[in-house]
FIGU-265378 format. One record per residue: x, y, z of N, C-alpha, C in turn. Coordinates in pm, whole numbers, padded with zeros to 5 digits, always signed. Example, Ala and Ser with C-alpha at 12.3 -4.5 7.8 and 13.67 -1.06 7.14 Angstrom:
% residues 2
+01319-00569+00780+01230-00450+00780+01320-00330+00780
+01285-00225+00708+01367-00106+00714+01290+00003+00787
***
This chain:
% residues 260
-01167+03186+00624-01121+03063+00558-01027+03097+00443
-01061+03186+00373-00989+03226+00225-00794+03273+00293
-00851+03331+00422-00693+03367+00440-00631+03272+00527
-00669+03213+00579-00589+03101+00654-00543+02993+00497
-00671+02992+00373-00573+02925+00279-00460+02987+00223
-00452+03113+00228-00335+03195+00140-00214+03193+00253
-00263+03142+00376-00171+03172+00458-00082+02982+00465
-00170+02912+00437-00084+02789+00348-00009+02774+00221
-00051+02861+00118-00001+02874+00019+00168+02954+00041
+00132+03081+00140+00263+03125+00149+00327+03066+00266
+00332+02956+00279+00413+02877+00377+00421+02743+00247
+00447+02734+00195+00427+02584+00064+00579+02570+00097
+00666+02663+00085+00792+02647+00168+00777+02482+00281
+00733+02564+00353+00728+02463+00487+00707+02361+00469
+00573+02392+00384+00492+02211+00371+00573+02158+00277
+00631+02151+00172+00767+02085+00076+00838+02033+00148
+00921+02108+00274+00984+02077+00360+00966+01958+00506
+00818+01979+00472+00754+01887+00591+00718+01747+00569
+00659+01767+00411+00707+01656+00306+00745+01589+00303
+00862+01610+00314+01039+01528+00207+01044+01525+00418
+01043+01562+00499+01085+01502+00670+01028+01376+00665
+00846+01387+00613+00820+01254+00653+00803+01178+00563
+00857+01192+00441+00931+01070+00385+01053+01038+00390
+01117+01120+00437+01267+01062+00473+01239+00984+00597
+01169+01002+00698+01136+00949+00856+01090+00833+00814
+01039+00737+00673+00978+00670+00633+01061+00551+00590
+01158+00616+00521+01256+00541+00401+01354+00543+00504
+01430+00645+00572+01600+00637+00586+01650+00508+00614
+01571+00424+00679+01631+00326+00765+01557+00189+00701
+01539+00194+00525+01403+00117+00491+01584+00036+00380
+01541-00081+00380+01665-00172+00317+01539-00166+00133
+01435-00142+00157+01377-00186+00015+01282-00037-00012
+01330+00087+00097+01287+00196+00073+01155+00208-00043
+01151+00320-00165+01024+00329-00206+01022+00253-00282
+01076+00082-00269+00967-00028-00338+00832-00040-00223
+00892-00030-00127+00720-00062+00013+00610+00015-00058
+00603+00155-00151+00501+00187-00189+00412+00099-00307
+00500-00042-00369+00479-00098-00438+00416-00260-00386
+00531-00265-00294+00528-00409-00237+00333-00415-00174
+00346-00321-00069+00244-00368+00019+00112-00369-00085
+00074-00295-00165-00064-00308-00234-00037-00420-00354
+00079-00449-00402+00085-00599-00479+00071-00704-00389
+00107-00648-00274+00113-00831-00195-00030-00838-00184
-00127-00741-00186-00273-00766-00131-00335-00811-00246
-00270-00753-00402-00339-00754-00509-00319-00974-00495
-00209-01030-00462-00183-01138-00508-00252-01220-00427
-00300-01157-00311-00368-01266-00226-00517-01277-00263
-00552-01124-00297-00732-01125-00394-00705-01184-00490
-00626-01197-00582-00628-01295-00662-00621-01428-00636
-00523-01447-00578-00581-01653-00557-00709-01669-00523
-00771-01570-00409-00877-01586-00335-00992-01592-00424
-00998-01511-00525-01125-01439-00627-01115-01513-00751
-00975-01582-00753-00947-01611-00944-00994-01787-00879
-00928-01860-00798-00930-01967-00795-01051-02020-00659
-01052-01967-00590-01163-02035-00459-01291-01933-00467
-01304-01789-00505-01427-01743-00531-01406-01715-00647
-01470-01742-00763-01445-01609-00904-01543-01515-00894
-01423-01422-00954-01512-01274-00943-01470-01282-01133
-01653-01217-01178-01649-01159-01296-01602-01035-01337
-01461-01047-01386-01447-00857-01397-01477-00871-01562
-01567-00850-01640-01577-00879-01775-01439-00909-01875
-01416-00962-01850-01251-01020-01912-01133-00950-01882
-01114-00853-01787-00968-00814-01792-00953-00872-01640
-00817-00904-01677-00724-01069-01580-00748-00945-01437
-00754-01036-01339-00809-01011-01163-00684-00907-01125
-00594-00961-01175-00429-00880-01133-00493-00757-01143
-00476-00703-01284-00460-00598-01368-00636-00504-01249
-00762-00560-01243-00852-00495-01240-00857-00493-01057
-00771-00566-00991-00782-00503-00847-00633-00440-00818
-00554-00424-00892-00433-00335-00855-00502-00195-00872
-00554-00158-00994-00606-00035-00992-00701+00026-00940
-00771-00063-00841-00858-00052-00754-00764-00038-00639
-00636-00121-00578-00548-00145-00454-00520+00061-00458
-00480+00026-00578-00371+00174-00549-00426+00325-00489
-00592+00368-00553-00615+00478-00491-00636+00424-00384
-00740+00309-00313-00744+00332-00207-00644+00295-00067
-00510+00229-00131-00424+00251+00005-00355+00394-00031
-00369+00524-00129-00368+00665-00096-00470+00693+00014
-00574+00679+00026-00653+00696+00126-00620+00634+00222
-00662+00510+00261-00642+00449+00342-00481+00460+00424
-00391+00493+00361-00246+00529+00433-00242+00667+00473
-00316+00756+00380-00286+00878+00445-00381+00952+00584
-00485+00899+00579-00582+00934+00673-00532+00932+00840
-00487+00770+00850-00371+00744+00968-00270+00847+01001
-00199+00874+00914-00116+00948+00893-00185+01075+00953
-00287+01138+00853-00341+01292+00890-00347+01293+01054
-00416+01227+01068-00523+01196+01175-00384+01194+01310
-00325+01151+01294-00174+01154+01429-00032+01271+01419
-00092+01328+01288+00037+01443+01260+00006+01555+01333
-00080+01611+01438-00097+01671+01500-00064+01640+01643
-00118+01555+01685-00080+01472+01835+00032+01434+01825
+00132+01399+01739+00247+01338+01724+00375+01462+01722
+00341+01586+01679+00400+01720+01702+00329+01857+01797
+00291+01785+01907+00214+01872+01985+00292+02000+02053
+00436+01944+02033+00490+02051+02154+00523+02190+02046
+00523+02110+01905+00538+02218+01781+00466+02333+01770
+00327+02207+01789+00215+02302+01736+00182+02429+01829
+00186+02400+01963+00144+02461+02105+00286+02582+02132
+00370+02549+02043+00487+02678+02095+00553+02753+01942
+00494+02705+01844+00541+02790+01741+00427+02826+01656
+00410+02980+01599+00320+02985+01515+00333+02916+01369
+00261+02866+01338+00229+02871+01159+00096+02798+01092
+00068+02780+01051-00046+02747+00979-00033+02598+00992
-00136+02569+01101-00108+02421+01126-00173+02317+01036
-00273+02358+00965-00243+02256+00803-00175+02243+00726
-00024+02249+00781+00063+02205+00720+00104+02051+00749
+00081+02003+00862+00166+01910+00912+00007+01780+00847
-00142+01800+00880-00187+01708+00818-00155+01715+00644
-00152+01781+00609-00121+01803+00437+00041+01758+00414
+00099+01797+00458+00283+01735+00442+00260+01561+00434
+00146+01534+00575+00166+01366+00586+00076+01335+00438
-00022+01360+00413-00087+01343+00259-00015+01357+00164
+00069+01449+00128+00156+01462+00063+00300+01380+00053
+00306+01322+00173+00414+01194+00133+00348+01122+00087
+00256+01070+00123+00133+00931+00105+00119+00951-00097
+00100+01088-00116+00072+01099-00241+00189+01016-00343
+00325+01081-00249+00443+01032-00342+00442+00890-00356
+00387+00796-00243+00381+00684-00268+00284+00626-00361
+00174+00690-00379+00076+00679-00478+00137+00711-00608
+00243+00744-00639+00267+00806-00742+00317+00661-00839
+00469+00648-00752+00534+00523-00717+00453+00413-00763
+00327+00352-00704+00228+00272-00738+00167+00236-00810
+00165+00377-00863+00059+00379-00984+00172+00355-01135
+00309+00382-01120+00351+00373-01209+00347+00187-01288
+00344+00132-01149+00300-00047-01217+00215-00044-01305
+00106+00047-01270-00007-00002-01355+00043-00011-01506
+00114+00103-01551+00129+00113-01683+00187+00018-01705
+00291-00028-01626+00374-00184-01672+00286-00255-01704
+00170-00327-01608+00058-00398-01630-00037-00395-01741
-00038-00252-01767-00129-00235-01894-00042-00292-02010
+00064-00259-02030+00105-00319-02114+00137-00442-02115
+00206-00510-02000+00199-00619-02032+00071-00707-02082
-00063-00654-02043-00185-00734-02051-00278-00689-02182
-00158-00616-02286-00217-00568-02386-00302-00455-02384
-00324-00375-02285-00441-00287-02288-00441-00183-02352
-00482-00144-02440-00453+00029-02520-00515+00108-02466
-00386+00234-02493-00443+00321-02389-00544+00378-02473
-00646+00459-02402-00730+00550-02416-00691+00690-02422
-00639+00764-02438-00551+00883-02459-00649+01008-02397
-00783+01001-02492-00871+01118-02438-00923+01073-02297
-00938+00988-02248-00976+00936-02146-00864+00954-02028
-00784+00945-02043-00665+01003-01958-00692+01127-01926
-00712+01201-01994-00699+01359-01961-00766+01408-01799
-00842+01261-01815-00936+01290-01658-00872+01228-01551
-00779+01164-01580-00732+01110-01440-00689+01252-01317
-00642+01363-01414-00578+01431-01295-00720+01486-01197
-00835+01468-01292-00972+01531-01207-01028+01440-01095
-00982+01300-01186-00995+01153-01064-00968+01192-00954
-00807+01170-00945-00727+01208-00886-00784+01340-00761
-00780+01448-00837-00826+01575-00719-00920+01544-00644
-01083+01485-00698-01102+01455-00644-01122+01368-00475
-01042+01268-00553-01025+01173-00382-00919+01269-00334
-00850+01359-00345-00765+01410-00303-00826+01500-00215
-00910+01579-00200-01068+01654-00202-01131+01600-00036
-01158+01500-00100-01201+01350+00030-01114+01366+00148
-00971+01301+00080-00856+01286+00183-00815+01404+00298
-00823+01496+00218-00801+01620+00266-00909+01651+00396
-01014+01717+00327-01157+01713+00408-01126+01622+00551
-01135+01432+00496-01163+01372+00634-01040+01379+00747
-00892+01408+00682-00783+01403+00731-00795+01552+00795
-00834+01633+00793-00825+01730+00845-00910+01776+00966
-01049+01674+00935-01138+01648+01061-01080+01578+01213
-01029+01468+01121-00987+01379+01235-00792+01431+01293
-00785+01501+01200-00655+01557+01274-00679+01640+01397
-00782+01733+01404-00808+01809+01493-00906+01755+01596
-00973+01645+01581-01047+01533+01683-00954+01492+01777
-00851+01435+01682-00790+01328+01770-00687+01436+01852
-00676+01533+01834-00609+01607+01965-00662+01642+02078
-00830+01598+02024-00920+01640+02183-00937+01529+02245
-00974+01413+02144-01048+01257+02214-00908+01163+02095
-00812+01100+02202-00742+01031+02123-00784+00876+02061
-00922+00864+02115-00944+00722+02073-01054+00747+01893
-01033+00866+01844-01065+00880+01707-00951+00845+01590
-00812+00803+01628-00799+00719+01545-00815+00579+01580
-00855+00515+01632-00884+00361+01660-01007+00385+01588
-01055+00463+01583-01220+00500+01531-01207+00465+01370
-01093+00560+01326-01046+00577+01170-00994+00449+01093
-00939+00388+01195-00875+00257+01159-00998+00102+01100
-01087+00118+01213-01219+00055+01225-01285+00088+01104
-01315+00240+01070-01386+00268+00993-01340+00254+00844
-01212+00247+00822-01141+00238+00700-01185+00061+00693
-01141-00021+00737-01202-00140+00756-01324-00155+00695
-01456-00140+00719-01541-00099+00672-01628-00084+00527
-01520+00067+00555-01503+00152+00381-01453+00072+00293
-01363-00009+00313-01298-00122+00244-01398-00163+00170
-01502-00243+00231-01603-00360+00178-01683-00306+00144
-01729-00156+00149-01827-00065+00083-01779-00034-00037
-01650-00050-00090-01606+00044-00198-01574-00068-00278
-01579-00058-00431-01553-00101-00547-01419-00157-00541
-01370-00238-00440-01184-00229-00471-01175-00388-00518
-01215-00511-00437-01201-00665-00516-01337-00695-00554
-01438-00610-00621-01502-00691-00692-01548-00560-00808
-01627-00597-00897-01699-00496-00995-01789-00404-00966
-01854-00287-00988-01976-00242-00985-02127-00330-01019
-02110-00409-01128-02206-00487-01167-02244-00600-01051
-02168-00575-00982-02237-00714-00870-02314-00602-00755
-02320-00501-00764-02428-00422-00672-02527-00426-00718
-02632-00447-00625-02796-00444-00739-02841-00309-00738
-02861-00278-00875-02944-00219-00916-03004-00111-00849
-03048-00185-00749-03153-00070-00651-03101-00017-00610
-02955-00066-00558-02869-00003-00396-02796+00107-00528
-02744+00110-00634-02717+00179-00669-02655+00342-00652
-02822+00427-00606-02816+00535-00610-02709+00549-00464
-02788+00463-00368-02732+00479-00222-02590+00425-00213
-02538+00305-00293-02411+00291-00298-02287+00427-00352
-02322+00478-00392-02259+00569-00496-02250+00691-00405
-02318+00727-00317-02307+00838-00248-02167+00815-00179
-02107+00685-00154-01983+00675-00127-01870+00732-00199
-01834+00838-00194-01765+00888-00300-01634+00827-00373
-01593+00691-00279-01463+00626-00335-01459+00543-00432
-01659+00466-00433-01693+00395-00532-01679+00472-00659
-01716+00610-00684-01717+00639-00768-01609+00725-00884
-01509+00687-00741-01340+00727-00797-01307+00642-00826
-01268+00491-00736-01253+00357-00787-01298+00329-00986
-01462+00371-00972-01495+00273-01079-01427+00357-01194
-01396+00543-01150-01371+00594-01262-01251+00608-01323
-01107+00511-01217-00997+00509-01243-01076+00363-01346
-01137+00329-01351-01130+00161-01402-01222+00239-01524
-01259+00257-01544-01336+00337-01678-01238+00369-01780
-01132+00491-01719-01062+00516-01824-00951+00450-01857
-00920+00335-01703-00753+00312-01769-00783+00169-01825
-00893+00081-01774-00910-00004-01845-01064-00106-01964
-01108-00004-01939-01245+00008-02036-01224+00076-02127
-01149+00168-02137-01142+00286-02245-01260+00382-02322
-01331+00414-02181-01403+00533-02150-01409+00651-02095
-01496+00744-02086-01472+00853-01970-01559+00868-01886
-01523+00869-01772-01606+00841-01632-01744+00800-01640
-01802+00733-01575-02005+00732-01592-02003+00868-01520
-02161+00886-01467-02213+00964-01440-02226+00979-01247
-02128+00857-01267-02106+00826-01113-02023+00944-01051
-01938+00985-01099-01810+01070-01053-01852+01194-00996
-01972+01268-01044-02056+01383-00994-02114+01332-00841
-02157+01259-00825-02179+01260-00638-02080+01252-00610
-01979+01184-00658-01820+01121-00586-01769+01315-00550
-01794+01377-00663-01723+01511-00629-01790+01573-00517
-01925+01622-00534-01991+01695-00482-02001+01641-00350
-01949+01572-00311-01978+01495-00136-01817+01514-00100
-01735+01452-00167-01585+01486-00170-01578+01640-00139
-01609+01734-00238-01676+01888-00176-01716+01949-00015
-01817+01850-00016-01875+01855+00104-01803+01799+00218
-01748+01729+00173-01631+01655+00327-01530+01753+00317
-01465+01798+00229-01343+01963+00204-01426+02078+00297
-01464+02121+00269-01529+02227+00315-01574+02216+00474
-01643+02075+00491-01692+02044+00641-01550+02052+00717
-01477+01963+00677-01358+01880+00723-01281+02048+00775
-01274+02100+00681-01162+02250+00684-01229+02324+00843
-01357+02359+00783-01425+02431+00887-01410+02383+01008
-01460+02260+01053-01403+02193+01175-01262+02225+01234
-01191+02210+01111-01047+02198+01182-01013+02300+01226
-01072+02427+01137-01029+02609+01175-01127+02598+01301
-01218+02530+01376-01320+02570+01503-01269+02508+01580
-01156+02391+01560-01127+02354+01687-00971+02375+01735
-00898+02471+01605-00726+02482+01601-00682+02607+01704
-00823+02683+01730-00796+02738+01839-00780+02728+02052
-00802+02549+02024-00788+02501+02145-00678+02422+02107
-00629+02433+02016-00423+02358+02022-00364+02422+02131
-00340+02533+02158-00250+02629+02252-00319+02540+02412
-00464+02529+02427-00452+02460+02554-00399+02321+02586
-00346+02273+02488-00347+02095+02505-00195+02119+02534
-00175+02045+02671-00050+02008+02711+00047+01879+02694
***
């Protein structure tokens, strides 16, 4: 495992390069190019809002519905966009993979790695938002976003790398991924609060590791705290999906060469 990673590192060449392909394959022909990394998770933020502010209310303890489900929208369409992505960048370059050598975690990591740039893009609203909605920043509390951040990055990686190497054996595992993101949706902290989970479900909610990235982007950028105590399962399972996810993919990258 240690050298198949060094053997990504000295290909970072490639993956930069593989990158910037599939975000250019994304944009070239896009009339509103990288606003779409903006558009699509505001258009969702505006529809939870009518839905939550005016026909259901949701209590987010006083900060306006906009502001507290955009920053919930944004990590998880990083997830939720890149997984798709992982999960078909193998089947989608098969004749690549099957006739040239190189370290084929490049091509699920390149597609994450555009996805990221769009996350980047996304996230830059928020700060507009914060300010417009008065929010001060938290300064020491920032310092953790980049650990936020790795984290689900951790996750992404891990499950994108499982299902990249699935779906070259059984192609109906992304219809699987798609379903299941669905799902994950309504399990995770994204249009409503933590405080509306009871109590009990707690421990068992939290083993979800997105809840506990979700709540901890909302901790520091708009509570002006540093993470609860939630963020430690969020890692250590995030961990555990890296490590599973990798291993899988190195046990099954040696039946790429048979797939025609």
């Amino acid at each position: 495992m240690t050298g198949s990673a060094v053997a990504v590192v000295e290909a970072r060449g490639l993956l930069w390069s593989w990158t910037a392909r599939n975000v250019r394959a994304r944009y070239q022909q896009s009339i509103l190019g990288w606003l779409w990394a903006i558009v699509q998770p505001a258009a969702q933020v505006a529809i939870f809002s009518v839905v939550f502010t005016w026909i259901v209310r949701v209590d987010t303890g006083g900060t306006p519905y906009v502001l507290f489900s955009y920053v919930g929208i944004v990590p998880w369409t990083l997830l939720a966009m890149s997984l798709p992505d992982m999960a078909n960048s193998l089947v989608d370059n098969l004749a690549l993979v099957t006739k040239i050598y190189f370290p084929r975690e490049v091509l699920p990591l390149g597609a994450m790695f555009a996805r990221l740039l769009d996350f980047v893009v996304a996230a830059a609203l928020i700060v507009v938002l914060l300010v417009y909605y008065h929010v001060p920043p938290f300064l020491l509390g920032w310092l953790f976003l980049p650990l936020i951040l790795l984290i689900e990055l951790a996750l992404i990686i891990g499950i994108g790398l499982a299902c990249a190497a699935l779906n070259v054996m059984f192609r109906d595992v992304r219809s699987l991924l798609v379903l299941g993101l669905q799902l994950w949706f309504y399990a995770s902290p994204v249009i409503y609060p933590i405080a509306m989970v009871p109590p009990r479900l707690r421990p068992v909610y939290f083993l979800n590791p997105m809840a506990g990235v979700i709540a901890a982007f909302r901790d520091v950028l708009l509570d002006g705290r540093t993470p609860g105590p939630y963020l430690l399962p969020a890692a250590l399972v995030s961990l555990l999906f890296l490590v599973g996810g990798y291993w899988l993919f190195k046990r099954v990258e040696i039946k790429f060469a048979d797939i025609v």
